[in-house]
C-alpha positions in Angstrom: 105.7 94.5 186.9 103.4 92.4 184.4 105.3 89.3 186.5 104.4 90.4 190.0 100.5 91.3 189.1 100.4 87.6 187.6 101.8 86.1 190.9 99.8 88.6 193.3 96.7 87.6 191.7 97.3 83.9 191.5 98.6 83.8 194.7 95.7 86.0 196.3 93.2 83.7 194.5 94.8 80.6 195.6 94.8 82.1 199.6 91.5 83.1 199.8 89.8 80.7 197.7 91.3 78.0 200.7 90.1 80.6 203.0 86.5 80.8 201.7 86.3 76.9 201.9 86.6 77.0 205.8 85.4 79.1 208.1 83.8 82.3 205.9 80.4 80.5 204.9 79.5 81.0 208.9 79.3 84.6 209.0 78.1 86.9 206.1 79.8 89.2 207.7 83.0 88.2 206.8 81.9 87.0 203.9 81.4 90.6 202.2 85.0 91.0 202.8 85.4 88.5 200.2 83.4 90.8 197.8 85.8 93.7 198.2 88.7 91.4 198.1 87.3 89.9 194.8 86.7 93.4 193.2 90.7 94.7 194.2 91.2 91.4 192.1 88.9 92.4 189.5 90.4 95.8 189.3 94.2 94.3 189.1 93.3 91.8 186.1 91.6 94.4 184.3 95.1 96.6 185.5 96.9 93.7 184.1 95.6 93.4 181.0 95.5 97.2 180.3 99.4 96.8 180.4 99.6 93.7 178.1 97.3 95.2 175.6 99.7 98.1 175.4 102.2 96.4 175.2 100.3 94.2 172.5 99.5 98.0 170.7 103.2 98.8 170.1 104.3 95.5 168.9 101.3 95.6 166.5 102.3 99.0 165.2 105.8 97.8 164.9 104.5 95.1 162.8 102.2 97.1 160.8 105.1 99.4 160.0 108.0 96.6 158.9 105.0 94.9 156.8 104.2 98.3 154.9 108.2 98.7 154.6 109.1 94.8 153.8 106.0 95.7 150.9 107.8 97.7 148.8 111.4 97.0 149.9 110.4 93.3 147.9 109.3 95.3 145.0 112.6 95.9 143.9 115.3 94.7 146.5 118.7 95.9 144.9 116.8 99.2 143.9 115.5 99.5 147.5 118.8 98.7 149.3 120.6 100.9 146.2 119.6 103.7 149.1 122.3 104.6 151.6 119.6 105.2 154.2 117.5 102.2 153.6 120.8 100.5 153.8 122.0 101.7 156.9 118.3 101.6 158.7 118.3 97.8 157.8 121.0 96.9 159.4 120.3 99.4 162.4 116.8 97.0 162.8 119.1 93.8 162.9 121.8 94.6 164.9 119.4 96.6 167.5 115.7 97.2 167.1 114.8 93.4 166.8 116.6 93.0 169.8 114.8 95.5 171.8 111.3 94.4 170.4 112.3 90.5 171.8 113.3 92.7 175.1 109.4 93.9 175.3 108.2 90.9 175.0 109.8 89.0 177.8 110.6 92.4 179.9 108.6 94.4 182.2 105.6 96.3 180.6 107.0 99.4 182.8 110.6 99.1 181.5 110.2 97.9 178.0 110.0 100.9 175.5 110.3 99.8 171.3 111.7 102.6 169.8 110.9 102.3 166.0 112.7 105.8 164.0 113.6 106.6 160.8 116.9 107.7 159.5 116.5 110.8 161.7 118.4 112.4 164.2 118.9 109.4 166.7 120.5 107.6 163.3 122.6 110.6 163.0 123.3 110.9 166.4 125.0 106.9 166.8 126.7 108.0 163.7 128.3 110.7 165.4 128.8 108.3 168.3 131.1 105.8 165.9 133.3 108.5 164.6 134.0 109.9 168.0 135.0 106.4 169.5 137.5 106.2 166.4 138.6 110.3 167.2 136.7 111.1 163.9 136.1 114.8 165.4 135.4 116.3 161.6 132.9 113.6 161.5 131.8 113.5 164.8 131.1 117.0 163.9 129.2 117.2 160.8 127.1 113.9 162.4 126.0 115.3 165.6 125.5 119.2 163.8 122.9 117.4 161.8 121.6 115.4 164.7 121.2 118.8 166.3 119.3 120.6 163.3 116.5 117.7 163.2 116.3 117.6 166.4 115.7 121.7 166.7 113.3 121.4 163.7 110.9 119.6 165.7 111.4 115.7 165.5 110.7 113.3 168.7 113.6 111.7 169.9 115.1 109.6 172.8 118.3 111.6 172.7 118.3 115.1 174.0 119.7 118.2 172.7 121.9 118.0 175.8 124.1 114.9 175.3 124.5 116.1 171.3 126.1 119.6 172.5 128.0 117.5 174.9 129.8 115.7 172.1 129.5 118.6 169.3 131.1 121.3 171.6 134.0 118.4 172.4 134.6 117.7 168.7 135.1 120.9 167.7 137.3 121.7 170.6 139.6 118.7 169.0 139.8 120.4 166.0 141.2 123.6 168.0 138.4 125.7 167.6 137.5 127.2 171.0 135.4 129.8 170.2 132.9 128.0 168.7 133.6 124.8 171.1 133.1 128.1 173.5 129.4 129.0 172.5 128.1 125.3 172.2 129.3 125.0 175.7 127.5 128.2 176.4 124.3 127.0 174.8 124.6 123.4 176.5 124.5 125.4 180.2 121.4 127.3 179.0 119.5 123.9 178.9 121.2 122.2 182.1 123.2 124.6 184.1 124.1 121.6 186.3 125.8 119.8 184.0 129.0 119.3 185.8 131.4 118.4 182.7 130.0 121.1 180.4 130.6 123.7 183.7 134.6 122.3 183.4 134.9 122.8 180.0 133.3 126.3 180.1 136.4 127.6 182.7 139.1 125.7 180.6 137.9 126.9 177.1 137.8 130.7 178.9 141.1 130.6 180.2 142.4 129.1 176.7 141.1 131.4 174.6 142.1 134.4 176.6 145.5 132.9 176.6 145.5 132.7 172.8 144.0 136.0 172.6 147.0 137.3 174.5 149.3 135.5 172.3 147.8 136.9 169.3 147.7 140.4 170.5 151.7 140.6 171.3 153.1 138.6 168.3 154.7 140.4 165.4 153.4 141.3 162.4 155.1 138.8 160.6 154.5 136.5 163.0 150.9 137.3 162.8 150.8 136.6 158.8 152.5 133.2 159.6 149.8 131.8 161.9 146.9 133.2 159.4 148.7 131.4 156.7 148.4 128.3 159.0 145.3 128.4 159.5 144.2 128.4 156.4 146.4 125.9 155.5 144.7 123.9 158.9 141.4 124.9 157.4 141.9 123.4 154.0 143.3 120.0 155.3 139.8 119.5 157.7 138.8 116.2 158.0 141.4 115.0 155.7 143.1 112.1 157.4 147.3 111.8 158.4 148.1 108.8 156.1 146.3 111.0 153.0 147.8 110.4 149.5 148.1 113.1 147.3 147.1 110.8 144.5 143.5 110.2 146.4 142.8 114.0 145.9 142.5 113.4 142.1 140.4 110.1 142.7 138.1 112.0 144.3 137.8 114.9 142.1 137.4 112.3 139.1 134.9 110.2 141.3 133.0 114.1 141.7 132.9 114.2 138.1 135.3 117.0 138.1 137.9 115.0 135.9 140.7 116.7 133.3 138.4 118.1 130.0 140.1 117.1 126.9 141.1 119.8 124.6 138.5 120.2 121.0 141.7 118.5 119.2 142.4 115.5 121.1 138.6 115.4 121.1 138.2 115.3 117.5 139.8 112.5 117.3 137.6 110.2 119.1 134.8 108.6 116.9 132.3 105.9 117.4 132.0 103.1 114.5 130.7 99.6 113.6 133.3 97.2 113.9 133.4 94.1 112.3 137.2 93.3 113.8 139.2 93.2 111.0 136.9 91.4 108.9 135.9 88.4 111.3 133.1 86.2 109.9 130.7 86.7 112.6 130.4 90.8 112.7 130.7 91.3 109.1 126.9 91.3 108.9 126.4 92.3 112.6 129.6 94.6 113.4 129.8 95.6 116.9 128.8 99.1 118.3 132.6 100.3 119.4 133.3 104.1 121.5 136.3 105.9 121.9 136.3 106.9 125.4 140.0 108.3 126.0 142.9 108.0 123.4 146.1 107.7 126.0 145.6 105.1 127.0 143.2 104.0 124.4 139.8 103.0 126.3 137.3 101.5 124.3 133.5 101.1 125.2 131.4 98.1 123.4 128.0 99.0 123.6 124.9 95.9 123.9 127.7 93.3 124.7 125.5 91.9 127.0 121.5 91.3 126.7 119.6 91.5 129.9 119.0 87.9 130.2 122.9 86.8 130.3 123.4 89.5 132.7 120.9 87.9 134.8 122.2 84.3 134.2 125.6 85.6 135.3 124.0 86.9 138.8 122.1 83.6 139.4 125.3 81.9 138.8 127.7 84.2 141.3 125.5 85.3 144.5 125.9 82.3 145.7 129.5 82.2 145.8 130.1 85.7 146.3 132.7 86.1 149.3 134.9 89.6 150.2 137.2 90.7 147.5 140.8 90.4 148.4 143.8 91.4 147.4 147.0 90.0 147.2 149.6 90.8 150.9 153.3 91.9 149.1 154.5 91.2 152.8 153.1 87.7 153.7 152.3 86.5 149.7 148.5 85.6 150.7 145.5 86.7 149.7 143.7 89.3 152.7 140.9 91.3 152.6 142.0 95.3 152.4 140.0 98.6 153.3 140.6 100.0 150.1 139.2 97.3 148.1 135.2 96.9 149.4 133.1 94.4 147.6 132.0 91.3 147.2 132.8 88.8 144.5 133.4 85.2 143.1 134.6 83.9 139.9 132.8 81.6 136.8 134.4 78.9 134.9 133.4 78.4 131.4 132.0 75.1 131.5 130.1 75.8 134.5 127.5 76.9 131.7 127.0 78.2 128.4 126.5 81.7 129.0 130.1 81.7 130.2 131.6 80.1 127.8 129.6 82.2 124.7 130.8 85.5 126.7 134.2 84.3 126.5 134.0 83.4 123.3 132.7 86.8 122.5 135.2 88.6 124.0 138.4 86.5 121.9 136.2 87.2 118.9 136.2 91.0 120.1 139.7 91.9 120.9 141.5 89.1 119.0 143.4 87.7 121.9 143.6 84.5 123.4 141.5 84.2 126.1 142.4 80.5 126.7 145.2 81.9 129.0 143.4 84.2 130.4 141.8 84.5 134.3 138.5 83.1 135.3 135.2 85.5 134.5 135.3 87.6 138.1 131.7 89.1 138.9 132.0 91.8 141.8 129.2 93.6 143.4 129.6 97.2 145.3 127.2 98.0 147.8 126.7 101.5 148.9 130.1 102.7 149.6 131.6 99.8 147.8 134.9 100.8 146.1 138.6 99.8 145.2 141.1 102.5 145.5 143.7 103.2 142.9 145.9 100.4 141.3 147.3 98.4 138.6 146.2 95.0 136.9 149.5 94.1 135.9 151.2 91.5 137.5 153.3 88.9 137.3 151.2 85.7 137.2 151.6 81.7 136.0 150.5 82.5 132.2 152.5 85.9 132.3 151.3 89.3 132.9 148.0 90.8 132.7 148.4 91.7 129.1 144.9 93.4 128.9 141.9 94.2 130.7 137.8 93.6 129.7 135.2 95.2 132.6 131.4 94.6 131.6 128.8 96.5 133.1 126.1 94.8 134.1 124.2 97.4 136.0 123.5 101.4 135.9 124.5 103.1 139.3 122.5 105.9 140.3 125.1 107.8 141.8 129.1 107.3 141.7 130.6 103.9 140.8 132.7 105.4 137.9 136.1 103.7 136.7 138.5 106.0 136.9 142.3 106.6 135.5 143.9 108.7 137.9 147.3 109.4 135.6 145.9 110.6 133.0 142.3 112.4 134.3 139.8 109.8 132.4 136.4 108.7 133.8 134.5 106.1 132.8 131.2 105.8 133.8 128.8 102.2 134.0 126.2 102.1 131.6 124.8 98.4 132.1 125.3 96.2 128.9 127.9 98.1 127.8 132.0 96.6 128.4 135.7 98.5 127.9 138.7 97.0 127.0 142.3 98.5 127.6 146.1 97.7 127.4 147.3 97.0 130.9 150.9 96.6 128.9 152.7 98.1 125.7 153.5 96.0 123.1 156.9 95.3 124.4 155.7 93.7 127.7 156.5 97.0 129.9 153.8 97.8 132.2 151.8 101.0 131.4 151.8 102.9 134.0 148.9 105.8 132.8 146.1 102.5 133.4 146.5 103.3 136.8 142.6 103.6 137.8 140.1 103.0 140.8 136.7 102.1 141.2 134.8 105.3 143.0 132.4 104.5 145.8 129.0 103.8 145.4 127.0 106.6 146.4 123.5 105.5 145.7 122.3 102.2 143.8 124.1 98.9 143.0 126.8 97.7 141.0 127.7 94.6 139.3 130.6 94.2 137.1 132.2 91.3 135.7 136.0 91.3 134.5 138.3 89.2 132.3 142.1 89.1 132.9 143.5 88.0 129.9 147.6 87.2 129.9 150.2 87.1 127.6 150.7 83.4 126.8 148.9 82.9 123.5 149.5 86.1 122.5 152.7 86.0 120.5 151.2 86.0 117.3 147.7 87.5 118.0 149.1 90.7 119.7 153.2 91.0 118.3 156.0 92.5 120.8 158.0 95.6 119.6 161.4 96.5 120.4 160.6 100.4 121.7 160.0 100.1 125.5 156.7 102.8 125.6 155.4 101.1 122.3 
């Protein structure tokens, strides 16, 4: 529109200005036509700029908005972003909301509408809208149910009530519950009885729960107690995906904080201490804060290894380099990036700067061991939802296998982000400053199999860990090999 009022008027200008210059001075007449025809003009300009200047209006409360939002987001970024939803609503402003302010700018005033929402139920709604596309229906579900309460509570929206029943009443359907697919199809017609795909589904969910009625109503007794006992079973396994380990039960109990309680006596015997590491020179005078977090395996926490200041040192040095974590393929023998493995990291050699060398040094002087042989300093960082399913670090490598494993925390999480052993029920949770240290092997060189452990998801904040590898070679004399195979 805004592009035809600029060419009417510059065109209409342009005709009768030529007009005016010829024959219209002769008659007065005529020439109060031109009056009229310069007040339409008037009239469209002022028309015209009505339209710009609301046009102007929304972009200005767009930018008022981002400005108060971009205000305190910079007051503490990783604090900020540490938010699911402020996560998710960023990248919902990148990936669509910029493009449909550039779209009101060049479109047409009549067409262009910037839609600037919160985390509510449109947010909820395209949520839906991703699990359905990948036949999510549990998720699908729970999405658009929520989309559906907001929207019901009162909250402006450009999605109707309509589409969200639409997809709701289908999802639930796919999880073979008709009757209440049944009365979300009913509610749906209430609000558009013309609806011609909710009107199919309303005859074929009818006629398929009569039939099942039927069924129901002639089967045995027995037969009847074996399709209850189905359904519950059906009922307990919703939203549980086919390829489900029974394994990622537990991880996610431990991750829940519902992890195996240690009887009193096996309790007892965990103590905290000062440790001065066998006597070595430097913690005699300052011995090291040491915690007993599990005894089988023995986990250890070190509290203060790490001051604030080389924690930060250590970020400056890795967000530059920090790339997708990857694992290593068994089937091609190359490095990949995995779904169960989500973060970021990158990896600091000692004489890259001090700081990493005096943390490496502070870790032999720790644990004893040779860290000469041992892996690069790895610094990861989980985002919200960031995780790595269960799994060993023991592995064949060039200096021999992961002998033992040291994870620093060098950040708290607000919510999730524990380290968890899934063999044996432990859970350790970060604590910035703080490291633990475990046996990845027994002293005979056999793997240890109760180290099994995962990283849970992020739920809400940000985590950085960093991690040090440290192998066998070098260890012959610092850590001696035994004969018994679980020794």
């Amino acid at each position: 529109m805004e592009l035809r009022s600029v060419w009417c008027v510059v065109m209409t200008c342009l005709f009768h200005t030529s007009c005016a210059d010829k024959d219209f001075f002769t008659s007065i007449g005529q020439m109060t036509d031109l009056l009229y025809t310069e007040k339409d003009l008037v009239t469209s300009l002022k028309d015209y700029i009505r339209a710009e200047e609301g046009k102007l209006e929304q972009v200005k409360k767009w930018a008022e908005s981002l400005d108060l939002l971009s205000a305190t987001a910079s007051q503490d970024p990783e604090g900020f972003l540490g938010h699911p939803v402020n996560a998710f609503k960023l990248m919902k402003r990148l990936n669509t909301e910029w493009g449909e302010l550039e779209s009101l700018v060049l479109k047409d005033v009549s067409d262009g509408q910037l839609r600037y929402v919160a985390f509510l139920d449109i947010d909820c709604f395209e949520l839906g809208k991703i699990a359905y596309s990948d036949a999510d229906y549990y998720h699908t579900e729970l999405w658009m149910e929520q989309a559906l309460k907001q929207l019901d509570e009162g909250e402006q929206s450009t999605v109707d009530s309509v589409t969200i029943l639409d997809y709701l009443s289908y999802s639930i359907y796919q999880q073979g519950e008709l009757e209440r697919a049944l009365d979300y199809t009913k509610r749906l017609l209430k609000l558009d009885s013309s609806h011609q795909r909710a009107n199919g589904n309303l005859k074929y969910f009818e006629y398929q729960l009569a039939k099942q009625q039927k069924a129901e109503a002639e089967e045995a007794p027995n037969d009847k107690a074996k399709r209850e006992r189905e359904k519950r079973e059906a009922s307990d396994k919703k939203g549980i995906p086919a390829d489900y380990l029974p394994e990622r039960r537990k991880y996610e109990q431990l991750c829940r904080g519902e992890g195996i309680k240690m009887t009193p006596r096996r309790q007892s015997r965990l103590f905290c201490r000062y440790s001065d590491n066998n006597g070595h020179p430097l913690y005699l005078l300052g011995p090291v804060k040491q915690e007993d977090e599990w005894d089988r395996p023995r986990i250890v926490r070190y509290h203060e290894f790490l001051s604030d200041s080389e924690i930060q040192k250590v970020k400056e040095l890795a967000k530059p380099r920090l790339r997708r974590a990857t694992v290593h393929d068994p089937q091609t023998g190359k490095l990949t990036t995995a779904h169960y493995r989500v973060s970021k990291s990158a990896w600091l050699a000692a004489y890259e700067d001090p700081v990493v060398d005096k943390i490496n040094q502070r870790i032999e002087d720790i644990t004893g061991l040779n860290v000469k042989t041992a892996e690069e300093l790895q610094v990861a960082n989980y985002g919200v939802g960031g995780q790595y399913e269960p799994h060993f670090d023991f592995g064949r490598l060039g200096t021999g296998n992961r002998i033992a494993t040291w994870l620093i925390y060098m950040s708290d999480v607000s919510s999730g982000g524990a380290t968890v052993f899934t063999d044996v029920g432990a859970a350790v949770w970060p604590k910035k400053g703080t490291a633990v240290f475990w046996y990845n092997l027994f002293a005979s060189g056999e793997g240890d199999y109760s180290t099994r452990h995962a990283a849970c998801p992020v739920l809400v904040g940000n985590k950085w860990v960093s991690n040090k590898w440290i192998h066998e070679r070098g260890q012959e004399f610092r850590r001696r090999c035994t004969l018994k195979e679980s020794d």
